[in-house]
C-alpha positions in Angstrom: -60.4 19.0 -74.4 -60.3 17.7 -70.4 -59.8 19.9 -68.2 -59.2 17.6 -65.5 -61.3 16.7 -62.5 -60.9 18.1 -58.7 -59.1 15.1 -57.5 -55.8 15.9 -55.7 -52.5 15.5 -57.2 -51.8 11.9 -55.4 -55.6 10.6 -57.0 -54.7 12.8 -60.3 -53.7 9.3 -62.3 -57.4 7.6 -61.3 -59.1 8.8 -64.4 -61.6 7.3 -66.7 -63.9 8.4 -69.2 -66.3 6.0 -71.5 -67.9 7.5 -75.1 -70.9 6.1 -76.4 -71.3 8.3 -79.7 -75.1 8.7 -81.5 -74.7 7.8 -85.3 -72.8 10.7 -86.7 -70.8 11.5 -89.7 -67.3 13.5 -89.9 -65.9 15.4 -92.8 -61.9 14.7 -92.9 -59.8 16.9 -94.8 -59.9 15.6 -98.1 -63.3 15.8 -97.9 -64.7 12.5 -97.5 -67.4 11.3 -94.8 -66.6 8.7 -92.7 -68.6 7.5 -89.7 -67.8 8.8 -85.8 -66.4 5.9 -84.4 -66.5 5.8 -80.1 -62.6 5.3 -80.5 -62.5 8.6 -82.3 -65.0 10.3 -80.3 -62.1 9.7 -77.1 -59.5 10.6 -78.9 -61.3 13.9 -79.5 -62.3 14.0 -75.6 -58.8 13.4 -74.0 -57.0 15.4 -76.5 -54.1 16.5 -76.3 -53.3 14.0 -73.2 -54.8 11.1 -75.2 -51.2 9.3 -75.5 -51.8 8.9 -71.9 -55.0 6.7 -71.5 -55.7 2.6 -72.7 -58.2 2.7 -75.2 -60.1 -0.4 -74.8 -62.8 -1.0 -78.2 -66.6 -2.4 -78.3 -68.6 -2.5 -81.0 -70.9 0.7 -80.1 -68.6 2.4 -77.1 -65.0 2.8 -76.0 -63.5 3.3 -72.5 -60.1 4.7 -71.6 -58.2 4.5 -68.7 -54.9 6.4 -68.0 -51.9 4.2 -68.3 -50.6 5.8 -65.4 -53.5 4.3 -63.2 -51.7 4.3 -59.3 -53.3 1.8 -56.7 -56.3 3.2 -56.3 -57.5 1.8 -59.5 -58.5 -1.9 -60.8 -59.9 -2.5 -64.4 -61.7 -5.8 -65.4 -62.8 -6.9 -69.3 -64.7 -9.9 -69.2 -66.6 -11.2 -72.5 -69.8 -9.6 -71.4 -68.7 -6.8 -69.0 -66.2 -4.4 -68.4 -65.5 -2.4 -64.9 -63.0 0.8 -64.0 -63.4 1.2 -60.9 -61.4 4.2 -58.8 -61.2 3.9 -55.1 -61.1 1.3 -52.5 -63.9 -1.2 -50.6 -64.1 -2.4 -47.0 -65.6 -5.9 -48.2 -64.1 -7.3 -51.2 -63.6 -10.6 -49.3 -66.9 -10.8 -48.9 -68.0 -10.0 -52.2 -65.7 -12.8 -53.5 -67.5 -15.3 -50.9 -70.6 -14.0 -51.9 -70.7 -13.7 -55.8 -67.8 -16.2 -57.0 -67.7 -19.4 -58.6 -65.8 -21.5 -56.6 -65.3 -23.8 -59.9 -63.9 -20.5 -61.7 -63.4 -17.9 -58.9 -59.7 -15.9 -58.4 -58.2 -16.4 -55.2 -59.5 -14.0 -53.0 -55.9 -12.1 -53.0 -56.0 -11.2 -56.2 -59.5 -10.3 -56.2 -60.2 -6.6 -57.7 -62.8 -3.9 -56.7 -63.5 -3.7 -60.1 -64.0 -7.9 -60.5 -66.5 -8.0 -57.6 -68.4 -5.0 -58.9 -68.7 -6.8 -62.3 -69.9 -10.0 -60.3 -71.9 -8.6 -58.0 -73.8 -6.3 -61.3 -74.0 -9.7 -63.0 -75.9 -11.7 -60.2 -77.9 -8.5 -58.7 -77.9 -6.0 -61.7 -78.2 -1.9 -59.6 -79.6 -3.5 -56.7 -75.7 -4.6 -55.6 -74.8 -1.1 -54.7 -76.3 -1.8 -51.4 -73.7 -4.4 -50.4 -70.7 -1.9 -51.5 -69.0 -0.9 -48.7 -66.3 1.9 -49.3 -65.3 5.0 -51.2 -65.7 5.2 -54.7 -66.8 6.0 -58.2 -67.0 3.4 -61.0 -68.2 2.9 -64.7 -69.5 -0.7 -66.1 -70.1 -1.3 -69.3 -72.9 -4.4 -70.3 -71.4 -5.8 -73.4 -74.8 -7.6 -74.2 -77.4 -4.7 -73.9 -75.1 -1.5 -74.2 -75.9 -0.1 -70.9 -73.1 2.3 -69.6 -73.4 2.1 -65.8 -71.8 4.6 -63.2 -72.1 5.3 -59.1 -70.4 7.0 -56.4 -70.3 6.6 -53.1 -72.3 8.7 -50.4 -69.3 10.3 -49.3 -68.2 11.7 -52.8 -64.4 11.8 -53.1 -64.0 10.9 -56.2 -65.5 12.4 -58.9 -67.7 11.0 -61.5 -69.5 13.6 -64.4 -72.4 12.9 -67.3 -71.6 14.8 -70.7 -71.9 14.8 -74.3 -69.7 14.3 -77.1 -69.8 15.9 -80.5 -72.0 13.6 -81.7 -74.7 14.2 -79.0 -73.5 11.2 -77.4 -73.1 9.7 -73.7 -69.9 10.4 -72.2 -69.3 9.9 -68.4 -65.5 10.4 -67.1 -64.0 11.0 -63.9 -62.9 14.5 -65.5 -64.4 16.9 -66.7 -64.4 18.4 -70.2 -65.0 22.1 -71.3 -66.4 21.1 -74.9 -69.8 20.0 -72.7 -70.6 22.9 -71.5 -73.8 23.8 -69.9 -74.3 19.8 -71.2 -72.0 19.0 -68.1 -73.6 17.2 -65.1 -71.7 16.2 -61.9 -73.3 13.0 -60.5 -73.9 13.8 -57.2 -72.6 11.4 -54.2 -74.8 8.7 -53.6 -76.0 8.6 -56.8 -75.7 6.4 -60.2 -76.7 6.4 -63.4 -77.6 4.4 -66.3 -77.9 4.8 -70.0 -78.8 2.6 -73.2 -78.4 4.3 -76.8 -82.1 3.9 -77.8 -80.7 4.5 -82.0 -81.5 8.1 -82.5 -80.9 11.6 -81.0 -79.4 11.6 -77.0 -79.0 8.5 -74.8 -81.9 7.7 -71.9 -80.1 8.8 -68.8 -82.0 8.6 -65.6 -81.0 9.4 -61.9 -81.7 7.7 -59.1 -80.6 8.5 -55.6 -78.8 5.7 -53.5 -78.3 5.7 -49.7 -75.3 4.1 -49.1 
């Protein structure tokens, strides 16, 4: 169950949470097994507000972001990469000059936090954080590996947590939710973290601290 984060009221509607569940089985009520999928681990998550979230599918996670998302969030789904980013940057212009295609790139107007942080990842991988100028937290997702990646800013206004689901899985959010328990982490600001699910028992989480 979420049991919301400690944004204000005005930020309340800049939530996100991604679920990469372990291999797990579930009992439904007729008895028969079926297999934890990360749609279902959300729905379990975000209950009973799930109505109230996008559920967007990959093959071995899912990420939700409330319909309700206000202008302090952009969301980007590429083929190989997919960005919620809460918050605002100083320098998307020059993140657009810096990492875009000119064959291929948006026009800088409609160029989104979360598009620039999906290019910049893409050319730079973690190293980009340094060129991220702004308050924030984010999560990426890499399509082709099945890293889930999340920061937040030095400054630490928006809220960003590392949990587990019932499967023993990764779960970071922007809220946080009582089933986690002492399992709960808040990422601290100026910090990110990274995760791959390495096929058995907990995801391969590791910290690193970031002066931004």
């Amino acid at each position: 169950m979420c049991i919301g984060s400690s944004t204000s009221r005005a930020d309340k509607a800049a939530e996100f949470v991604i679920a990469c569940p372990s291999p797990a089985l579930d009992i439904t009520n007729d008895g028969a097994a079926v297999k934890v999928t990360p749609e279902a681990s959300l729905q379990t998550l975000l209950a009973p507000r799930a109505s109230e979230f996008e559920i967007i599918k990959f093959r071995d996670a899912a990420l939700a972001v409330s319909r309700d998302r206000g202008a302090t969030v952009s969301v980007y789904s590429g083929h190989d990469v997919a960005v919620v980013f809460v918050g605002h940057l100083e320098n998307t212009q020059y993140l657009h000059d810096k990492y875009s295609d000119p064959a291929s790139a948006p026009s800088a107007e409609t160029f989104s936090e979360a598009q620039a942080v999906a290019l910049a990842y893409k050319a730079r991988k973690y190293s980009f954080l340094s060129s991220l100028r702004g308050e924030y937290s984010f999560i990426l997702y890499d399509l082709e590996c099945g890293n889930a990646f999340a920061a937040r800013d030095a400054v630490g206004k928006f809220p960003l947590f590392q949990s587990r689901d019932k499967t023993g899985g990764l779960v970071i959010s922007s809220m946080a939710f009582e089933e986690s328990g002492t399992d709960l982490v808040e990422v601290v600001p100026g910090n990110f973290i990274f995760g791959r699910k390495p096929g058995r028992n907990m995801h391969k989480v590791s910290f690193f601290f970031h002066p931004l």
